[in-house]
C-alpha positions as CSV (number, residue, x, y, z in Angstrom):
1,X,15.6,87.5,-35.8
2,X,15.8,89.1,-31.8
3,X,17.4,86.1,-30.2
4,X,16.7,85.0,-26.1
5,X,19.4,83.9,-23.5
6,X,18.5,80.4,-22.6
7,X,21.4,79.3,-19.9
8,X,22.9,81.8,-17.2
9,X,26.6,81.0,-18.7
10,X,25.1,82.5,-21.8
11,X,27.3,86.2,-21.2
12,X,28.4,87.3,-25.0
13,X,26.7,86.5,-28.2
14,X,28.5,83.2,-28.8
15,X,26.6,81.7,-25.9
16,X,23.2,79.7,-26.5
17,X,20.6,81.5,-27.9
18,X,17.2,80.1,-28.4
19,X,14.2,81.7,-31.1
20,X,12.4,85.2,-29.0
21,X,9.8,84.8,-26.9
22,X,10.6,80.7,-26.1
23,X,11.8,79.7,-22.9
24,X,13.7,76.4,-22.1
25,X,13.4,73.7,-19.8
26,X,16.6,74.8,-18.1
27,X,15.7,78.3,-18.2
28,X,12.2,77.7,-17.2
29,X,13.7,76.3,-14.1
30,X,16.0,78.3,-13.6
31,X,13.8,81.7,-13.7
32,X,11.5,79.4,-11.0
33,X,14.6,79.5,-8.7
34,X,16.9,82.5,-8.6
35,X,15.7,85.9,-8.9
36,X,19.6,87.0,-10.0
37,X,19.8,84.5,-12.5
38,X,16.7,85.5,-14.0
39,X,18.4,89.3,-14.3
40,X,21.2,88.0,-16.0
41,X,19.3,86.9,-18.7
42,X,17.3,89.5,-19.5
43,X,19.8,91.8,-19.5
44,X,22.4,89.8,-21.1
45,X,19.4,89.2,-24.1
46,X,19.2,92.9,-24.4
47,X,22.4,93.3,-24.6
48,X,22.9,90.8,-27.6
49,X,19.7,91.0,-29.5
50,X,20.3,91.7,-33.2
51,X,20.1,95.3,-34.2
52,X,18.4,94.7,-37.5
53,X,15.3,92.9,-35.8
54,X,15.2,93.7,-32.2
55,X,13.0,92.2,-29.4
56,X,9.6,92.6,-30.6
57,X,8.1,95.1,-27.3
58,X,5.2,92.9,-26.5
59,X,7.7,90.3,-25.7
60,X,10.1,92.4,-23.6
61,X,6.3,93.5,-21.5
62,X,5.9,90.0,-21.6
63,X,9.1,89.3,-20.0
64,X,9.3,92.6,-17.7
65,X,5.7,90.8,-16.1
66,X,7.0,87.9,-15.6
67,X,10.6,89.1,-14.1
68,X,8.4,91.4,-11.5
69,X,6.3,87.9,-11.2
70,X,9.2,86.2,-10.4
71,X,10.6,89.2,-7.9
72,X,7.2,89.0,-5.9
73,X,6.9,85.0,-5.6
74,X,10.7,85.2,-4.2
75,X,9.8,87.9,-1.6
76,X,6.6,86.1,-0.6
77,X,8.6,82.8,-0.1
78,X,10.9,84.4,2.3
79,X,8.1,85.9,3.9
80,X,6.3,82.8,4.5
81,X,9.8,80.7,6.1
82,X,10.1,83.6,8.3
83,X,6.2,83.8,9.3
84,X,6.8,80.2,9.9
85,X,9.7,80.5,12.0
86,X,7.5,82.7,14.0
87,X,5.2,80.8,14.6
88,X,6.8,77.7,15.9
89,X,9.0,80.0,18.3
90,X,5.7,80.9,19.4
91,X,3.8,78.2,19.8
92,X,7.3,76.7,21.4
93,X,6.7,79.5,24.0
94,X,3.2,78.9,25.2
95,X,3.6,75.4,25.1
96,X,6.1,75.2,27.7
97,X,4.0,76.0,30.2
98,X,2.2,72.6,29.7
99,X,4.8,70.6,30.9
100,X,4.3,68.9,34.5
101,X,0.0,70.2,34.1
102,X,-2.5,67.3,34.2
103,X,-4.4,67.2,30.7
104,X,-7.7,65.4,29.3
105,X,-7.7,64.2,25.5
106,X,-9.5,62.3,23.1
107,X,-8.0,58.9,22.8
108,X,-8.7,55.9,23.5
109,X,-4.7,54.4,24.3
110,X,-3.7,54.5,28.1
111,X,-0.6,53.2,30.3
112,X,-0.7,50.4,32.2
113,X,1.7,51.4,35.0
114,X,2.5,50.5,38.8
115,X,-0.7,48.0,38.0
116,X,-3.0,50.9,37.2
117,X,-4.3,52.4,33.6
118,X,-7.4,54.7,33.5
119,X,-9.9,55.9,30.7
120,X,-12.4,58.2,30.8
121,X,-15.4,57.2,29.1
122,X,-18.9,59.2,27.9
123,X,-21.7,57.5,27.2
124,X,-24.9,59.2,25.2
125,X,-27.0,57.9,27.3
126,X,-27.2,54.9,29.7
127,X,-26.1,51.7,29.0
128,X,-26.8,49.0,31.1
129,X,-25.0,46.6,28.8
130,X,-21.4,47.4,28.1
131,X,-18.1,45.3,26.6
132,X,-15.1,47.2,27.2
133,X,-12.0,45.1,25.7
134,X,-8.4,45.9,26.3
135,X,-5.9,44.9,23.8
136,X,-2.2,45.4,23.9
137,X,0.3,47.5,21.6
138,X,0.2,45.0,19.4
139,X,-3.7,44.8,19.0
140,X,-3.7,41.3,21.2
141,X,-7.1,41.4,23.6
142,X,-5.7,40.8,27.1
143,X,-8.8,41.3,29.0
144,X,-12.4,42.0,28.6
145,X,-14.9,43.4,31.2
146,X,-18.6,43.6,31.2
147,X,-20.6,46.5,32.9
148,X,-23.0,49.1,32.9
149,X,-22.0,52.5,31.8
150,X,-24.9,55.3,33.1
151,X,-25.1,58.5,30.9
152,X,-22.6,61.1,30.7
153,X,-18.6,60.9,31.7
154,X,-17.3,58.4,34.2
155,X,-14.1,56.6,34.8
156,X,-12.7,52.9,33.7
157,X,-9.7,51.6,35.8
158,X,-8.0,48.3,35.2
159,X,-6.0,47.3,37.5
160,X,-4.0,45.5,35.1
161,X,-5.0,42.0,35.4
162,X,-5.7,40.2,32.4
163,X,-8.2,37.3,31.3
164,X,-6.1,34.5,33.0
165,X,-5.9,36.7,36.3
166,X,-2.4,37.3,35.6
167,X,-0.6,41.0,35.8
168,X,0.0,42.6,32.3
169,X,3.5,44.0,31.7
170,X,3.4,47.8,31.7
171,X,3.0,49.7,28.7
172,X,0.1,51.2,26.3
173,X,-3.0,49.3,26.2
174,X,-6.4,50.3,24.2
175,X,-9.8,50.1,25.0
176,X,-13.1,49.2,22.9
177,X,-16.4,49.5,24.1
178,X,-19.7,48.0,22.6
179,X,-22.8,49.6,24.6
180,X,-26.4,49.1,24.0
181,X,-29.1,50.8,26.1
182,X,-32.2,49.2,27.7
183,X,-34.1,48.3,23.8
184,X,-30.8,46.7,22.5
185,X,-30.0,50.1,20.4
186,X,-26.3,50.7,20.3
187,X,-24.8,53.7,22.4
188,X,-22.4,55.7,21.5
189,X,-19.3,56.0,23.8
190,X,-16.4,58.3,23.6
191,X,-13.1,57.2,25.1
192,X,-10.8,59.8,26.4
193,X,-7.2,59.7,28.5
194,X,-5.7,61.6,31.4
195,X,-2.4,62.4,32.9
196,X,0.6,64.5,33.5
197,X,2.7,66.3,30.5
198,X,6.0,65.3,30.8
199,X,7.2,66.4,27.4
200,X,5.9,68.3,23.9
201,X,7.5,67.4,20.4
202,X,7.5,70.5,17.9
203,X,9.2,68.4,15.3
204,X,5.7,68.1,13.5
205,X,3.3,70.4,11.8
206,X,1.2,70.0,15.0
207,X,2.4,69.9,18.6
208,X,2.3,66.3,20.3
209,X,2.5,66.2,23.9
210,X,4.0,63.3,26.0
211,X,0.9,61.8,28.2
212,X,2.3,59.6,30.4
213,X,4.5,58.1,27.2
214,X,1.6,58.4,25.5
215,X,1.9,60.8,22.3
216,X,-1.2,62.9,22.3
217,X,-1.8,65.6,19.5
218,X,-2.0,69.1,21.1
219,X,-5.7,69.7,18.9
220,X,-7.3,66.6,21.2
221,X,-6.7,68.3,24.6
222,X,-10.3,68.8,26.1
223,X,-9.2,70.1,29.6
224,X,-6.2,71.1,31.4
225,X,-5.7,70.9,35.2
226,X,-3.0,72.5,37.3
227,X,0.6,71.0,38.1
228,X,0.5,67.5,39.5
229,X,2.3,67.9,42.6
């Protein structure tokens, strides 16, 4: 019967041979990874078939589909890494520009520094009743404010001080807010951060820029403002 190459070291007839038209783990896997290996086989199978009963020709189709198969997955791979490449030498390039500009993003995680953190926070419509807690890296509340938020974008400052009156230590801090308007229905408010780009990380799949050592993803920027000075 026509006989099939099944290993790579496979170079004369006394190598492994496996039954035509089967394929083995090894050589499965090994077809999957290296086009040149895959050519060795092939040829080294045509080179050994048996005379008497050679490779049946819908077989050796078979395998002449799946060897230009092979060829074209390999070609689109490399293609793809150097697309890739591309791209994040790209996106390196127009991000750098960033660095040192003021920038607005969704979040809700600020820095308490010098005695001073700042949200900016949007509310659907007006809420005369408003909690707005603040809680620590560690998801401790340190201080909680009460105060009425009108409709639309407007600014939160804490100057640091928590519920015993005593100054935090610097560092990230979160706000929370729980709003209701005039009826007691709840309002919906959206927090968002500000300050100066002092860094970007490519490392990922997405850029991350470096808010005031804050880590904001480059996809929640909602403004930009020139150079802090």
């Amino acid at each position: 019967m026509a006989s099939s190459i099944s290993t790579a070291g496979s170079g004369s007839a006394s190598g492994t041979t496996t039954k035509s038209g089967s394929t083995t783990a090894t050589g499965g896997s090994a077809i999957a990874g290296n086009f040149n290996q895959f050519l060795t086989i092939l040829t080294t199978q045509l080179r050994n078939q048996n005379p008497l009963d050679p490779l049946d020709t819908n077989q050796f189709t078979q395998q002449l589909v799946q060897f230009a198969s092979v060829e074209q997955q390999l070609k689109t791979n490399d293609l793809l890494s150097t697309m890739t490449t591309a791209n994040k030498s790209a996106t390196a390039a127009s991000t750098a520009g960033l660095i040192g500009r003021t920038v607005t993003a969704d979040g809700a995680t600020s820095t308490l520094a010098d005695g001073k953190a700042s949200w900016t926070l949007t509310a659907a419509r007006a809420a005369p009743k408003a909690t707005i807690t603040i809680s620590d890296a560690n998801g401790n509340v340190v201080a909680t404010q009460s105060k009425a938020l009108a409709s639309g974008s407007q600014t939160f400052a804490w100057d640091g001080r928590t519920a015993t009156g005593q100054l935090a230590p610097g560092g990230k801090y979160t706000v929370k807010v729980q709003a209701t308007d005039a009826t007691g229905q709840k309002v919906a408010v959206d927090t968002k951060v500000s300050g100066t780009i002092s860094a970007i990380d490519l490392s990922g799949t997405e850029p991350m820029l470096t808010v005031d050592d804050a880590q904001v993803p480059l996809s929640s920027v909602q403004s930009l403002g020139s150079a802090s000075s």
